[in-house]
C-alpha positions in Angstrom: -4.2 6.9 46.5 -1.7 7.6 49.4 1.0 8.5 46.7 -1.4 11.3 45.4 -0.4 13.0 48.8 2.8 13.9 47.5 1.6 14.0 44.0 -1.5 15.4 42.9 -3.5 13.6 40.7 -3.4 15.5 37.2 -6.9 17.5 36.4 -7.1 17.3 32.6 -9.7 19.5 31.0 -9.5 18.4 27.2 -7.5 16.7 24.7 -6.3 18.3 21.3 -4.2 15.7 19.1 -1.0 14.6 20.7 -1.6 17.2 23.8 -3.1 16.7 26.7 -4.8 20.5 28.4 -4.9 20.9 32.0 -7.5 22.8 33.6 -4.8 25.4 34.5 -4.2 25.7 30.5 -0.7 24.0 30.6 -0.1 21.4 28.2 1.0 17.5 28.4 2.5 15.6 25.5 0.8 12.5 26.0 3.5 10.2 24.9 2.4 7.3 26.2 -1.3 7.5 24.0 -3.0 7.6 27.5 -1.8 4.1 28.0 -1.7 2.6 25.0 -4.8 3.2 23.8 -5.1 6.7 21.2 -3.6 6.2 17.7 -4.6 9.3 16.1 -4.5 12.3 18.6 -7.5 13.2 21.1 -10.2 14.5 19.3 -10.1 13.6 15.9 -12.5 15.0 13.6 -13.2 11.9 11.8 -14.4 9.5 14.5 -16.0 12.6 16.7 -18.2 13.1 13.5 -19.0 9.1 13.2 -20.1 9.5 16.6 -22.3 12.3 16.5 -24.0 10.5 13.2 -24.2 7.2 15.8 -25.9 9.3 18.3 -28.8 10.1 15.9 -29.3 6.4 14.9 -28.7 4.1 17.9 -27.1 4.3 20.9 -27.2 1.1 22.3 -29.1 -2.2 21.8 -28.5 -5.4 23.3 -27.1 -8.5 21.2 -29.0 -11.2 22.8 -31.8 -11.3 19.5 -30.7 -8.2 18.1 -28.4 -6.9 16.0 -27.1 -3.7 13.9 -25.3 -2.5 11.3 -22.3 -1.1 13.1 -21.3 -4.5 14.9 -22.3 -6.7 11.6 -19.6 -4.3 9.3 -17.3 -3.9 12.3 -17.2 -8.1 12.6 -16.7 -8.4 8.3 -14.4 -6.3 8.1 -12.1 -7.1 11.5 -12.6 -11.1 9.5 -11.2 -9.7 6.5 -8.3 -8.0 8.2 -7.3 -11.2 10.0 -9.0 -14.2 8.5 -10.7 -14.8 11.2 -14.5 -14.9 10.9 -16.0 -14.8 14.0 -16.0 -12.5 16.5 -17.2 -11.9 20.4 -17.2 -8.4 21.7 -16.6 -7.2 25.7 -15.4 -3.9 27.0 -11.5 -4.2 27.7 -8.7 -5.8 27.2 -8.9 -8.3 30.6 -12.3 -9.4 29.2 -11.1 -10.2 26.0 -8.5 -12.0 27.7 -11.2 -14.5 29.7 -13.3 -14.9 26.8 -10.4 -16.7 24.5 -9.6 -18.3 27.5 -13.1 -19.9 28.3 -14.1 -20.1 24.8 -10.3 -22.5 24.1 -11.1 -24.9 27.4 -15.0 -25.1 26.2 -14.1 -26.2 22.5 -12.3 -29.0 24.2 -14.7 -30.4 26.4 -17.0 -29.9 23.4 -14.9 -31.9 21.2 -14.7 -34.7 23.4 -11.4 -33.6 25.4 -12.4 -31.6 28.7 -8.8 -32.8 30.1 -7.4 -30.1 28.0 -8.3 -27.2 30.3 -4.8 -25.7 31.3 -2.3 -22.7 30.3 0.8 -21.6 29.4 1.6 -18.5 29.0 5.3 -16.8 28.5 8.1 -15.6 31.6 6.6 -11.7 32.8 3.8 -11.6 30.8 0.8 -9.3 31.3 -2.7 -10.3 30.0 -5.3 -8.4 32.4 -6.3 -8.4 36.0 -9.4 -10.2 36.3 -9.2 -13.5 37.7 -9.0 -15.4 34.5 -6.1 -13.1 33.2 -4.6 -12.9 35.9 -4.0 -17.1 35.7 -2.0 -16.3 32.7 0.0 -13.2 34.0 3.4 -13.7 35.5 3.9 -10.4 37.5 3.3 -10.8 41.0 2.4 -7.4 41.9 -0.9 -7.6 40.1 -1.3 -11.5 41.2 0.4 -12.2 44.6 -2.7 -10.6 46.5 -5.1 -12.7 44.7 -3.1 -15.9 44.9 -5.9 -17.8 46.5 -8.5 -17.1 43.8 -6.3 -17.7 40.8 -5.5 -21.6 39.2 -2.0 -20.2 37.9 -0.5 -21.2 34.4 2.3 -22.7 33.3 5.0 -20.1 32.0 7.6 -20.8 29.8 10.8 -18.8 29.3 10.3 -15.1 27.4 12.0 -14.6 24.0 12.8 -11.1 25.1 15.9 -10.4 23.4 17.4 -8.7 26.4 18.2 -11.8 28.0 20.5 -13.4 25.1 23.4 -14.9 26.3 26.4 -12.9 25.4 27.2 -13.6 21.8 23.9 -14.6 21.4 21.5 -13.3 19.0 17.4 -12.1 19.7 17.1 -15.1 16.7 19.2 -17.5 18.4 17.4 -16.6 21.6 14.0 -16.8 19.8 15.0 -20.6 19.3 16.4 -21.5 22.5 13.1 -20.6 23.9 11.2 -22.2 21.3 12.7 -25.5 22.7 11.4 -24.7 26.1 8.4 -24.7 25.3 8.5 -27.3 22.9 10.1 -29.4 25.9 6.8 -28.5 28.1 4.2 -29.4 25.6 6.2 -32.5 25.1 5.1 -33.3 28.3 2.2 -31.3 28.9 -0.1 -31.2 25.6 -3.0 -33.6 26.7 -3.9 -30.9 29.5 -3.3 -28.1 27.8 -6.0 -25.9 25.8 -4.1 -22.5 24.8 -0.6 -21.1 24.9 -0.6 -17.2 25.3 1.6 -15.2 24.0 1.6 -10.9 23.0 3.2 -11.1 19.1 6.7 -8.9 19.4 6.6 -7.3 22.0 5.6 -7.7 25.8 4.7 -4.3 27.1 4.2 -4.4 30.7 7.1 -6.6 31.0 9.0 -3.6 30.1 8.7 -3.7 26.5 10.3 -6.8 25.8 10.8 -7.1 22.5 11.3 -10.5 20.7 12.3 -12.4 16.9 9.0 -12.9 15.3 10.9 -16.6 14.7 9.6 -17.5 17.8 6.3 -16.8 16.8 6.5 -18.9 13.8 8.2 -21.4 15.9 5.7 -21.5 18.6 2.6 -21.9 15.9 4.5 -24.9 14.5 4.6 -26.4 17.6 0.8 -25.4 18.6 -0.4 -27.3 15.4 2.3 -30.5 16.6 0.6 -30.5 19.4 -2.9 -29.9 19.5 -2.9 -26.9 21.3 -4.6 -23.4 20.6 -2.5 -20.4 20.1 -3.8 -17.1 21.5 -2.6 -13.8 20.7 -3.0 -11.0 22.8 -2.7 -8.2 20.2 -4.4 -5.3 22.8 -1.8 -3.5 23.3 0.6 -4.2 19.9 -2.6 -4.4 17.3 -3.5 -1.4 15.1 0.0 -0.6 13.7 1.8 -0.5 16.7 5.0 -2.6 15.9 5.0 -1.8 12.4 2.3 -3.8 10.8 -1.3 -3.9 11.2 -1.2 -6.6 13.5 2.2 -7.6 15.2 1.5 -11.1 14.5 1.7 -10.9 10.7 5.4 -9.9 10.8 5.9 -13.9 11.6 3.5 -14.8 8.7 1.1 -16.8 10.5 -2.5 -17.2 12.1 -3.1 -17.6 15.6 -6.3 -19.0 16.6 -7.5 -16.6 18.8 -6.9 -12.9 18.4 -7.8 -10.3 21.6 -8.2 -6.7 20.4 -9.0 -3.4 22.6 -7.5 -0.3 23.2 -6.2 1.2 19.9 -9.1 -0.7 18.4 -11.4 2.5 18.6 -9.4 4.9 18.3 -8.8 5.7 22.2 -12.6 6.9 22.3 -14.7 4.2 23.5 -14.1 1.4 25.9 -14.5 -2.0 23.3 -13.0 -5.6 22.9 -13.0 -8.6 20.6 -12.0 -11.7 20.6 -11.9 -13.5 17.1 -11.4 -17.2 16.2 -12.1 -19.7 13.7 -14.5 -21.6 12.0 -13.8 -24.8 13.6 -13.9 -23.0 17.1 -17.1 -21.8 16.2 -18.2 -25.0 14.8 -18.0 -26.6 18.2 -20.1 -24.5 19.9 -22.9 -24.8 17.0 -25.8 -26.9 18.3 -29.4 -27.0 19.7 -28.2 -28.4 23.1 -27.7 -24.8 25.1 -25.0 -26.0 27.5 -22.5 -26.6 24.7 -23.1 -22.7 23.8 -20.6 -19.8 24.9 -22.3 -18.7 28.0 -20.3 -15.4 28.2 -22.7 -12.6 28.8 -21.8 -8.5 28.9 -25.0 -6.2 28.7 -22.9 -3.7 26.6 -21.5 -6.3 23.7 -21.2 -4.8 20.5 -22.2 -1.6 21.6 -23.2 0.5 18.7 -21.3 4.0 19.3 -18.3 2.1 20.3 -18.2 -0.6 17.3 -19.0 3.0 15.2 -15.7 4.5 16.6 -13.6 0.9 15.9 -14.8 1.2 11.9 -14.2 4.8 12.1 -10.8 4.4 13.1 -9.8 1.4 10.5 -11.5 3.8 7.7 -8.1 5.7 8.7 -6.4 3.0 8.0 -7.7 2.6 4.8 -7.9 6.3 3.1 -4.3 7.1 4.2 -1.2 5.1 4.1 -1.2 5.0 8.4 2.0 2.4 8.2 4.2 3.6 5.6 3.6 7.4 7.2 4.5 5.7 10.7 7.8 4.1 9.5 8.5 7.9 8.1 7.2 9.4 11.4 9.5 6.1 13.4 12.5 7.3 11.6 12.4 10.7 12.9 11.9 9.9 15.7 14.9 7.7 16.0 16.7 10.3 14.9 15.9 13.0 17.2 16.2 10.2 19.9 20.0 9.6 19.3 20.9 11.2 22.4 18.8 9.6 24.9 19.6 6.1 22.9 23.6 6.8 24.0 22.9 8.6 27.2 25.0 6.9 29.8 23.0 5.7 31.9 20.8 3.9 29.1 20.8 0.2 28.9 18.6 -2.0 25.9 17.7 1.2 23.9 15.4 -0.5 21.2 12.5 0.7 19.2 9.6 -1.3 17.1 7.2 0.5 14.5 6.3 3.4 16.6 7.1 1.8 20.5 10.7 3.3 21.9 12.0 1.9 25.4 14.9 2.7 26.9 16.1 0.8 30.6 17.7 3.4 32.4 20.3 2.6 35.5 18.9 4.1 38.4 18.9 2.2 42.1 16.3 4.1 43.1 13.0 1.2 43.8 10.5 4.5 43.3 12.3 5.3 39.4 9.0 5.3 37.9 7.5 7.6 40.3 10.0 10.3 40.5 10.5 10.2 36.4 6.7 10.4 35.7 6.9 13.9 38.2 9.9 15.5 36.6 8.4 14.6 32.9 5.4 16.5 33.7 7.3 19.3 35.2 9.1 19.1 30.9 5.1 19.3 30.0 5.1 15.5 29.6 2.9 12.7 30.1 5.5 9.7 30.4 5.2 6.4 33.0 8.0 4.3 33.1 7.3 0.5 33.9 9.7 0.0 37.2 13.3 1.0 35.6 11.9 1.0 31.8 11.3 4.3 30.1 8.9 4.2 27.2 7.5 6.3 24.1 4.0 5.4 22.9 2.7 8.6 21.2 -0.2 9.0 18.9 0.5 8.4 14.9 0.4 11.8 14.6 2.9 13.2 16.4 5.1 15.8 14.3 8.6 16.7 14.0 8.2 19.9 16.9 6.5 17.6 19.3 8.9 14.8 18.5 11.9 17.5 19.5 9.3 18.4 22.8 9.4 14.7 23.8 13.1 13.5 23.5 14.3 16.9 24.8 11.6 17.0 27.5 12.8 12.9 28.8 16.6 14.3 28.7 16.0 17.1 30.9 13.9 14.5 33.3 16.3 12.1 33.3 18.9 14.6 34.3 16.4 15.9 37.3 16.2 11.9 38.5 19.0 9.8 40.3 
């Protein structure tokens, strides 16, 4: 709050597609999908109108007894999407994160192995801030305050391609890594439940991006050794790196998948975690303490689990992945010059995520960016010295030309 005394927080009045309005009338390309979480612009007709049919029907029931048809077509089709049949619902992405993590250390003790009850989770990676996340997240500006509450994870080293040796390939790298973390299961397996991972691309680490070989690699070694793999798909799920999910560009099937944010559209606050048969199979008995204990009044809210099929009926009547490779392309394009500015390092770009580490020695970067990209009618947040595009799937040509011209002219105006 004390850096809103230089800089005003931002009163928006509506949204309208890829633009955000202020209550002055001036508009925001919001770039960044109002952090990761609108796929296809503010507004959009189609899941407005499956909300407004929701609101007639049922707004809210709880899940504990009940049930309804939003959350039942919601969980068979999310199952046939990712062959994953079973499904728990929270509010956000941090929940999510807790539930796989709970429900992987409780399958163990129910199976006969409570020993297995630790983490691992990769070099800078970002899983949520509630306690349990925040075990498995390797930043310390979110966990250093709250070291005394957290029982921190093992991290192994990140596949991000950015820190190849020179020579080195992001497949090469990929590997090398892989044998880390082979090397620490090695030693570690028979206390260890889960290994965490975000598919392709680590956002908050700065978008590092990695060679869906390690993925492939690190499911091999998962099986070798007993241990569950968990993939945090909250951010990159929903098309953003190309595919559906990020994880099917390696061709395999974690164990646990988190969804939120994109999973509704950017309307409603929902989460899910979905897992197997076998997981589920533990759990299945008369004696209540072997359940998953894991209660949130608003589970499988109706409205919200009516926005999530809404926005995968999208999906499904138009081509959303092919038209983002055409939209990505474009994009690219128009991005040349801000891909060979000088003072760009790592320009890269996956399905419709661009990120651009920019050579500034300024420790307040982000901060001074973010205000001269708004003064360019822009919504844009760099993560410390990493500059990012994350617009809606329906960003056009003109506001394609508005963003990369808009992040040029900002860039100039910041040392």
């Amino acid at each position: 709050m004390k850096a809103h005394e230089s800089q005003p927080l931002l009163p928006i009045a509506r949204g309208e597609g890829v633009w955000l309005v202020g209550t002055d009338g001036r508009r925001y390309l919001d770039a960044i999908s109002s952090w990761w979480v609108n796929l296809f612009g503010h507004g959009h007709p189609h899941i407005k109108a499956a909300l407004v049919d929701q609101l007639d029907r049922l707004e809210h029931v709880m899940l504990a007894g009940c049930t309804h048809a939003p959350v039942v077509e919601l969980s068979e089709r999310l199952a046939a999407l990712t062959g994953l049949g079973h499904a728990f619902y929270a509010s956000d992405g941090a929940s999510a994160t807790e539930i796989a993590l709970k429900m992987s250390a409780h399958y163990w003790r129910n199976v006969g192995r409570p020993e297995k009850s630790r983490f691992i989770g990769l070099e800078h990676g970002y899983h949520g801030e509630t306690v349990g996340a925040l075990s498995v997240t390797d930043i310390p500006l979110f966990r250093t305050a709250y070291g005394p509450l957290v029982r921190v994870s093992a991290t192994v080293p990140s596949p991000d391609a950015r820190a190849a040796a020179p020579g080195t390939t992001a497949l090469e790298h990929a590997r090398r890594c892989a044998q880390a973390l082979q090397a620490h299961l090695d030693e570690h397996h028979a206390h260890t439940a889960a290994f965490v991972i975000e598919p392709l691309v680590q956002c908050a680490a700065g978008m590092a991006m990695h060679d869906p070989e390690y993925l492939r690699l690190a499911r091999a070694l998962c099986d070798r050794y007993e241990v569950h793999l968990v993939a945090d798909e909250i951010a990159v799920g929903f098309g953003r790196t190309g595919s559906l999910f990020a994880h099917q560009q390696a061709q395999i099937r974690p164990d646990f998948i988190c969804l939120s944010k994109g999973l509704t559209g950017g309307f409603l606050a929902l989460s899910a975690v979905l897992t197997t048969d076998a997981v589920f199979d533990a759990f299945y008995d008369d004696d209540t303490a072997r359940g998953f204990l894991h209660s949130h009044s608003y589970t499988g809210n109706p409205l919200a689990c009516r926005a999530a099929l809404a926005t995968l009926e999208l999906f499904e009547q138009t081509d959303v992945l092919a038209h983002n490779r055409a939209t990505a392309a474009r994009l690219s394009a128009l991005a040349e010059p801000l891909t060979h500015h000088p003072r760009v390092r790592h320009a890269r770009q996956m399905g419709m995520i661009w990120a651009f580490d920019i050579d500034s020695e300024r420790s307040d970067f982000a901060r001074r960016y973010h205000a001269a990209a708004l003064e360019q009618g822009l919504m844009l947040r760099p993560i410390g010295r990493t500059l990012y595009f994350m617009p809606p799937y329906v960003i056009d040509d003109a506001a394609s030309r508005w963003l990369v011209d808009g992040a040029l002219a900002a860039l100039a105006a910041t040392d």
